[in-house]
N, C-alpha and C positions, 0 to 999 in steps of 0.2 A: 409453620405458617408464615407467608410472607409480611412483615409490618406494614403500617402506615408510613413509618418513617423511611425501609428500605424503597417502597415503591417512590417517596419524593427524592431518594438521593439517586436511583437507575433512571428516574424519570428525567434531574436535571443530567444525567451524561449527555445529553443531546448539544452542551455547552461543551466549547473546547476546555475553560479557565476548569470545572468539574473534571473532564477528564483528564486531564495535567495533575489534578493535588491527590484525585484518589488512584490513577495509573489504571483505573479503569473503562473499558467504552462497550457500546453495545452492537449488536450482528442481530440481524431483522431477517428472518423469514426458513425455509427449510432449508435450500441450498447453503443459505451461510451456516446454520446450525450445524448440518450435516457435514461439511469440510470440518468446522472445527473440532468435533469427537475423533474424525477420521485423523487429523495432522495433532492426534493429542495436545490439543492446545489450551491453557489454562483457564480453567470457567467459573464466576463466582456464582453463576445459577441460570439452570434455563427455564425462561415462563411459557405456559402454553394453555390456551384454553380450554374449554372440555372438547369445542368440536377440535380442536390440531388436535387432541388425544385420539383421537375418531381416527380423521383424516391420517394423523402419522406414526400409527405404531410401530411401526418397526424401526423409523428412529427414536421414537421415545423408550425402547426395550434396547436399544444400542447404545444411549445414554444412559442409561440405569447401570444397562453392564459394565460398563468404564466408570460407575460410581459418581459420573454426573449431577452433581445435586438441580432438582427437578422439582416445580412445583404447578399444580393446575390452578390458574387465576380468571376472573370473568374478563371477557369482552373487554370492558370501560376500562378493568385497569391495563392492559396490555395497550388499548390505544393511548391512556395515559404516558402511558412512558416510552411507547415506539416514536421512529421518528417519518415515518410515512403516518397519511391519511387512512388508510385502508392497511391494517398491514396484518403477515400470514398466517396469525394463530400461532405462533411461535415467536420466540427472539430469547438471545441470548447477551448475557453480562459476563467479559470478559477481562481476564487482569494481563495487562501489556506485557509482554517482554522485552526487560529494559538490555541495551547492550550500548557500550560506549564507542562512537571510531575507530578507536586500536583493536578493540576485540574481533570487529566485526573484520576490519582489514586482516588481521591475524589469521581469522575462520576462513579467510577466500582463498582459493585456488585457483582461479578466473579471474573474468573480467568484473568488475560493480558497479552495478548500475545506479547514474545521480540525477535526480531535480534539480533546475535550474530553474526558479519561478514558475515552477508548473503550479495554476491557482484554479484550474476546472475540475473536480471533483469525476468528471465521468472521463476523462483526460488519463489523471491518476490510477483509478481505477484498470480502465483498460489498459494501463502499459504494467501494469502490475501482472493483471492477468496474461499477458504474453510473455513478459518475462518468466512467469511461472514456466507454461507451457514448452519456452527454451531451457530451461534448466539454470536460469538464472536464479541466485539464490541470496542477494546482498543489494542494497539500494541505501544512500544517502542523500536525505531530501535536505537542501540548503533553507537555511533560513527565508521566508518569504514566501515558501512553497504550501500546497492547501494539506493543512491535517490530514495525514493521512491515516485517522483510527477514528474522522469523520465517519456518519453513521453511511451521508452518499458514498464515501470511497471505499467502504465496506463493502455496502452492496454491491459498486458497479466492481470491484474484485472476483466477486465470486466465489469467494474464499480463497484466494490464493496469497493475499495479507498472510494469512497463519503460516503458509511454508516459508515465508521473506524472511530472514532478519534486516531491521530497517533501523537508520538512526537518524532521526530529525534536528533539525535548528543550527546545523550548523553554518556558520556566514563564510560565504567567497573565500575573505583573506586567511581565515584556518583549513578552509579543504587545502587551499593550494598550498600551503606552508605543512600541512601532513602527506599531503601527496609527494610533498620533493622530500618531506623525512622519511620515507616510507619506502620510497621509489618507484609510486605510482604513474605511471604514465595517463594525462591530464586530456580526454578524448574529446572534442566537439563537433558540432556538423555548425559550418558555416557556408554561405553564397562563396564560390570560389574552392572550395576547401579540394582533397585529393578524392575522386575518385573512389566512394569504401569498395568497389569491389576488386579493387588492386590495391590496397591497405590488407598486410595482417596485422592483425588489431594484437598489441604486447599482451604478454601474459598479463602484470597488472595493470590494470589498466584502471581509469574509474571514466565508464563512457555517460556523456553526461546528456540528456534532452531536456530545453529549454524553451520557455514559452514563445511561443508561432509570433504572436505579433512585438516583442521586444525582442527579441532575439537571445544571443548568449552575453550573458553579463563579463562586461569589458576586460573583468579580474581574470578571468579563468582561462584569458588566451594571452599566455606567457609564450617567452618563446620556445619554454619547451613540448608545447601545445599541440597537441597532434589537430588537426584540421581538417575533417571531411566531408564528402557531400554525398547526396542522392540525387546522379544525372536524374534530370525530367525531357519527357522528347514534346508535351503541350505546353502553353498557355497560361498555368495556372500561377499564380503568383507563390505561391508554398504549399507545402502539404500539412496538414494536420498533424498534429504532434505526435499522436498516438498512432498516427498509420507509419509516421517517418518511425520512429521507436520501433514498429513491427518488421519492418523492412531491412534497419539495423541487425535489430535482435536474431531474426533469419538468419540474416548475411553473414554475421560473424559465429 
C-alpha cells in the first residue's frame, strides 16, 4: 500500500530540482501510461483510481502482465500528486534513463536531433513527437532549454519521450567542441541559410532547432556550420518552431 510519505515525494516531482536528485518524473493520463508498458520503459509505479480501474482494463491487465508495480488510490490523492487540474484516473512514476553525449553519439547512425533555447513546453513536446514519427531516435537539449521529463513536455509528447534517448544541460561551447571531436557536422536553419531541399543533410550530423524569437545562439555557427533555410512564398515573419522542425524532420 502506497505511504504517506511516497505520495508527498511523487507529489513534489512536479519540481524540476525533485526530479534531478531522485532521476525520477511523472506521465499523466492513459495514452502516456500506455506508450510506456508498450516502449518497455522503466516504472517505479502506476497509480490509478477505482473508476480508471473501470474505465481501463485492459491496460491495467497489460501492466500487471509486464510486472508493472500498480496500485488503486482515491481521487484526492491522484490529484495530489498529478500535475494537471482534472486529470485521467491514471498517471505514472517513472525512473529516467540516464545516458551521457558520447554514448548517445556512439548509439546514432543518423542524424541527432538538438535544442537550441527551445523553452515552450508544447514546442518541445511536439518536435518530440515528430521526430518519433520520422524515426528519429537521439536529441540533445542544450543548456537553457525547457525540462524535458516536465510533466507538460510529457504530455504534449505523447509518449514518444520513452523511445528518445535524450541528454540534457549541455552548454554551446561543449556541443561544439564534441561535435568537432566526434565529427559531427554542426546543422542550423538560419534567414539566408542553403536551401534544405538541395542540402543532403551528412550522415552525422547534430540538426539543431532553435527558439523562433532569439534565433540560433551565435556559438553554434562556426564556420564549419552547415546553414539552412525553409523558402517561404507569404508574408509571415517566421514559422513556428515545431512546424519548421516538422518540415525538416520530413525533408531529410
Amino acid at each position: 500500500m502506497i505511504t504517506q510519505a511516497e505520495i508527498k515525494d511523487f507529489a513534489l516531482l512536479k519540481q524540476k530540482k525533485y526530479r534531478e536528485q531522485t532521476g525520477m518524473f511523472l506521465g499523466e493520463g492513459y495514452k502516456i501510461v500506455e506508450e510506456a508498458v508498450i516502449s518497455n520503459y522503466p516504472t517505479q509505479a502506476v497509480l490509478y483510481t477505482e473508476k480508471g480501474g473501470e474505465l481501463y482494463k485492459s491496460l491495467i491487465a497489460k501492466l500487471k502482465k509486464a510486472d508493472v508495480p500498480t496500485e488503486v488510490v482515491s481521487h484526492k490523492v491522484l490529484e495530489k500528486i498529478a500535475d494537471t487540474q482534472t486529470p485521467q484516473e491514471i498517471l505514472g512514476v517513472y525512473k529516467r534513463v540516464k545516458k551521457n553525449v558520447d554514448e548517445l553519439l556512439a548509439q546514432n547512425s543518423g542524424a541527432v536531433i538538438g535544442f537550441d533555447m527551445i523553452t515552450d513546453p508544447g514546442n518541445a513536446g511536439t518536435i518530440l513527437r515528430t521526430a518519433d514519427w520520422f524515426n528519429y531516435s537521439s536529441l540533445i537539449s542544450l543548456a537553457g532549454s525547457v525540462d524535458l521529463f516536465s510533466p507538460k513536455v510529457v504530455r504534449s509528447s505523447m509518449g514518444s519521450l520513452f523511445r528518445l534517448s535524450v541528454v540534457e544541460g549541455i552548454t554551446v561551447k561543449e556541443i561544439v567542441r564534441i561535435a568537432a571531436q566526434k565529427n559531427f557536422t554542426l546543422v542550423c536553419s538560419v534567414l539566408g541559410g542553403e536551401d534544405y531541399r538541395k542540402v543532403k543533410l551528412p550522415k552525422n550530423s547534430l540538426l539543431f532547432f532553435s527558439n523562433e524569437s532569439r534565433g540560433v545562439s551565435p556559438e553554434l555557427l562556426t564556420p564549419q556550420t552547415l546553414q539552412i533555410a525553409i523558402p517561404g512564398k507569404g508574408r509571415a515573419e517566421s514559422l513556428n518552431v515545431s512546424s519548421a522542425a516538422a518540415i525538416l524532420l520530413a525533408g531529410f
